[in-house]
Backbone bond lengths (Angstrom), bond angles and torsions (degrees), N, CA, C in turn:
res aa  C-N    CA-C-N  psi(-1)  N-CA   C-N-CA  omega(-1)  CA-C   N-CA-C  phi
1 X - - - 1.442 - - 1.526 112.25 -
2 X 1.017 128.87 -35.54 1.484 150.94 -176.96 1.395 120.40 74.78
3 X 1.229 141.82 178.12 1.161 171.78 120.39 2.039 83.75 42.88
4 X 1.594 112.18 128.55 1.440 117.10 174.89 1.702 85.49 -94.10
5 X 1.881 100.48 -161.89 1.329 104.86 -164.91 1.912 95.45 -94.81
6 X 1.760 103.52 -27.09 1.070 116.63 178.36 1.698 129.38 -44.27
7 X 1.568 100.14 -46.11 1.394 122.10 176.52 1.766 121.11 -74.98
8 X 1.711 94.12 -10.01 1.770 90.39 172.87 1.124 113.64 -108.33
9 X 1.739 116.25 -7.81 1.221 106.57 166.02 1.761 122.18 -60.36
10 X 1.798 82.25 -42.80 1.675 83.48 177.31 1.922 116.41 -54.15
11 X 0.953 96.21 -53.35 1.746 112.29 -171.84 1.507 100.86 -42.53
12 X 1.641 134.03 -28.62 1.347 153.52 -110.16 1.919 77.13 -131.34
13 X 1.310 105.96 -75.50 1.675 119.81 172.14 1.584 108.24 -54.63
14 X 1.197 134.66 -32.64 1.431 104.92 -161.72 2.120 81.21 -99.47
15 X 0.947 131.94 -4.77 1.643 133.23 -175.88 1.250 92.78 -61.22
16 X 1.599 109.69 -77.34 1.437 125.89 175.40 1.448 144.89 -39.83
17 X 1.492 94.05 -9.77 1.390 116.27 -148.29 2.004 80.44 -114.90
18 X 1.313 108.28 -50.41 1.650 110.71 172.11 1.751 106.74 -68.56
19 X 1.001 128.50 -54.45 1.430 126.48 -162.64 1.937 98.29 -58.64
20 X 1.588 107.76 -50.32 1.341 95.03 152.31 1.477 150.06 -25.19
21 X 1.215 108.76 -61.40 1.345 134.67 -169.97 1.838 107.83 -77.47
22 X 1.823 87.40 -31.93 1.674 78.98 165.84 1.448 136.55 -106.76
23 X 1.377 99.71 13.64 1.956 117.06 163.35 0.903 81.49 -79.46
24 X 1.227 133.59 -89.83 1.433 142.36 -158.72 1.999 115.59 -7.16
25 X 1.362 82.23 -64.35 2.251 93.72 -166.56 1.397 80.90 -89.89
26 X 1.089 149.53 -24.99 1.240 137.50 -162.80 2.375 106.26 -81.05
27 X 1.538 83.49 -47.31 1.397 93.54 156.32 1.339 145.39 -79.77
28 X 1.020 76.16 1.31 2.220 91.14 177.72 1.832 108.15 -104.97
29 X 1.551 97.26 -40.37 1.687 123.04 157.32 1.672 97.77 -13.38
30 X 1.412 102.50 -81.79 1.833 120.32 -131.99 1.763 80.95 -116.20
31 X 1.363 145.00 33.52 1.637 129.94 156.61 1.267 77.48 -110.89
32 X 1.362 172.46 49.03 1.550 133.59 110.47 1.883 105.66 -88.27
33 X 1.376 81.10 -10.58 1.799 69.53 172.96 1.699 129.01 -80.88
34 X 1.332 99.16 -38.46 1.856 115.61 151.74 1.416 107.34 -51.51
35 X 1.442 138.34 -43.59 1.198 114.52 -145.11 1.990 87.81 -100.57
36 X 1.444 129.53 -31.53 0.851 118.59 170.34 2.131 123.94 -62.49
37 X 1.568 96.63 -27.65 1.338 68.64 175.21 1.705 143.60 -94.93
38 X 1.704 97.42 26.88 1.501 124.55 174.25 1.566 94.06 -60.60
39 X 1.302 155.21 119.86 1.139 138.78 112.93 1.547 143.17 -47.66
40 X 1.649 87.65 152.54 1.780 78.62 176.15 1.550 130.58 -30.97
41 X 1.108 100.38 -81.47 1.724 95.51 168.98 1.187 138.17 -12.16
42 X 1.179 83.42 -46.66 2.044 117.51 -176.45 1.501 96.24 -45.84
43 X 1.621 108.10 -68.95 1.087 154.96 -133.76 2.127 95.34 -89.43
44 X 1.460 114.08 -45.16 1.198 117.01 160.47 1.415 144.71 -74.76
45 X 1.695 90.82 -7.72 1.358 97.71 174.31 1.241 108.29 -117.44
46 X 1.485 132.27 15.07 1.640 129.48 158.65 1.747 94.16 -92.57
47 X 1.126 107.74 -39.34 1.901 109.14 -165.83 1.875 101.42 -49.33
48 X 1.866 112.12 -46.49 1.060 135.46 153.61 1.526 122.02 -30.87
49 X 1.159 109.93 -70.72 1.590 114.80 -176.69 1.068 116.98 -66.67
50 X 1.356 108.80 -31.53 1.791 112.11 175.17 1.413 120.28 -64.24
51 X 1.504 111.60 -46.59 1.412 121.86 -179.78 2.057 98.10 -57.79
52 X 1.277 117.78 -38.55 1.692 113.68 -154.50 1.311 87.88 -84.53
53 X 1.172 144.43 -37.08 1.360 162.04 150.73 1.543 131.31 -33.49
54 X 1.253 136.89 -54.34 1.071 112.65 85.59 1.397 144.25 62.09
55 X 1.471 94.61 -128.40 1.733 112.77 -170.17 1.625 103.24 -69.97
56 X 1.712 113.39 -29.34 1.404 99.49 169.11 1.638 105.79 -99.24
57 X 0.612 117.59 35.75 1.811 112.79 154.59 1.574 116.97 -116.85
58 X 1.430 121.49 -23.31 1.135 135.06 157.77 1.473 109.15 -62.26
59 X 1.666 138.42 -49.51 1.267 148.54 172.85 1.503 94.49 -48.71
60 X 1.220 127.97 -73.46 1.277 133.82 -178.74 1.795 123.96 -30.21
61 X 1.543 100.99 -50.79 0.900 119.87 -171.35 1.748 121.27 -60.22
62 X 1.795 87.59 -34.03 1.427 104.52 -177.66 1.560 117.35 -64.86
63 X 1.297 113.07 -18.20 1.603 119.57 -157.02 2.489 98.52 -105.41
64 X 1.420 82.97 -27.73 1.541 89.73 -143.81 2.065 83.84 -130.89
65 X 1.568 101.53 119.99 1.370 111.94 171.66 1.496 103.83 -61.04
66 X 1.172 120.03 134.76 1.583 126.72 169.25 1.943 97.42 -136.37
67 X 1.157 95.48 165.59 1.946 103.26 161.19 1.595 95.43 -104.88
68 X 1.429 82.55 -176.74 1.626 97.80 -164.97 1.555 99.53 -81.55
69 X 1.034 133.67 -34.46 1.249 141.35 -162.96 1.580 100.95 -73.10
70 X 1.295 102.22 -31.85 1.933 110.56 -178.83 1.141 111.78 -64.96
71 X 1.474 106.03 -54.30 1.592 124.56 162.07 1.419 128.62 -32.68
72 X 1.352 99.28 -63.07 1.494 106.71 -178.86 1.542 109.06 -62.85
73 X 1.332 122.73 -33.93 1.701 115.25 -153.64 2.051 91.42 -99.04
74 X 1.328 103.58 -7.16 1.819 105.41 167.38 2.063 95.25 -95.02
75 X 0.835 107.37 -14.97 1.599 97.64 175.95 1.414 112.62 -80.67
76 X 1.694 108.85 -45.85 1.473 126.13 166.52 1.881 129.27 -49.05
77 X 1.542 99.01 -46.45 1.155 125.08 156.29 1.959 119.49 -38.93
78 X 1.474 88.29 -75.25 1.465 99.05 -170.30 1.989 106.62 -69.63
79 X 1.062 112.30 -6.46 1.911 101.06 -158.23 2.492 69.16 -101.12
80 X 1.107 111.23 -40.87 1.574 94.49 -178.39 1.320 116.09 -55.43
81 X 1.866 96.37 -37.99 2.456 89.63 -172.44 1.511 92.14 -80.63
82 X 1.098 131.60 -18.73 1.637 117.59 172.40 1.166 103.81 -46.77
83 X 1.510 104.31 -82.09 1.432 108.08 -161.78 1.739 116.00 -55.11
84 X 1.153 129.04 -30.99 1.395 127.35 172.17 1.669 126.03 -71.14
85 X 1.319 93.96 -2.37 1.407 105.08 165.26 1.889 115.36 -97.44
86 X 1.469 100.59 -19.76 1.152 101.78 174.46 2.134 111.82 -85.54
């Protein structure tokens, strides 16, 4: 007779249940390899941009009402054209 409807649900759950399990280790795998190949530099000149970035969005802030959310995505903004100028 073959296969009920019962038995493909299962087959259906344990598929899903593996394809899961292998993003998962597969993605945990290869993020120390991204995060190691930031170098110092890398690493000193965002620490950099953030602080100048920052101090002029805080300057800004003082003169001209913004929300925080405005703030943050002009902080986000400015530490990316930094660095792409570098």
């Amino acid at each position: 007779m073959g296969r009920t409807i019962e038995g493909r649900g299962i087959l259906m759950i344990k598929l899903i249940a593996g394809l899961t399990i292998a993003v998962f280790v597969c993605g945990t795998a290869f993020a120390p390899i991204t995060a190691a190949a930031a170098t110092d530099d890398n690493k000193a000149a965002l620490r950099k941009a953030t602080v100048e970035c920052r101090a002029q969005v805080k300057e800004y802030a003082r003169f001209n009402e913004t929300s925080w959310y405005a703030r943050h995505k002009m902080v986000k903004s400015c530490i990316k054209d930094a660095l792409a100028k570098k």
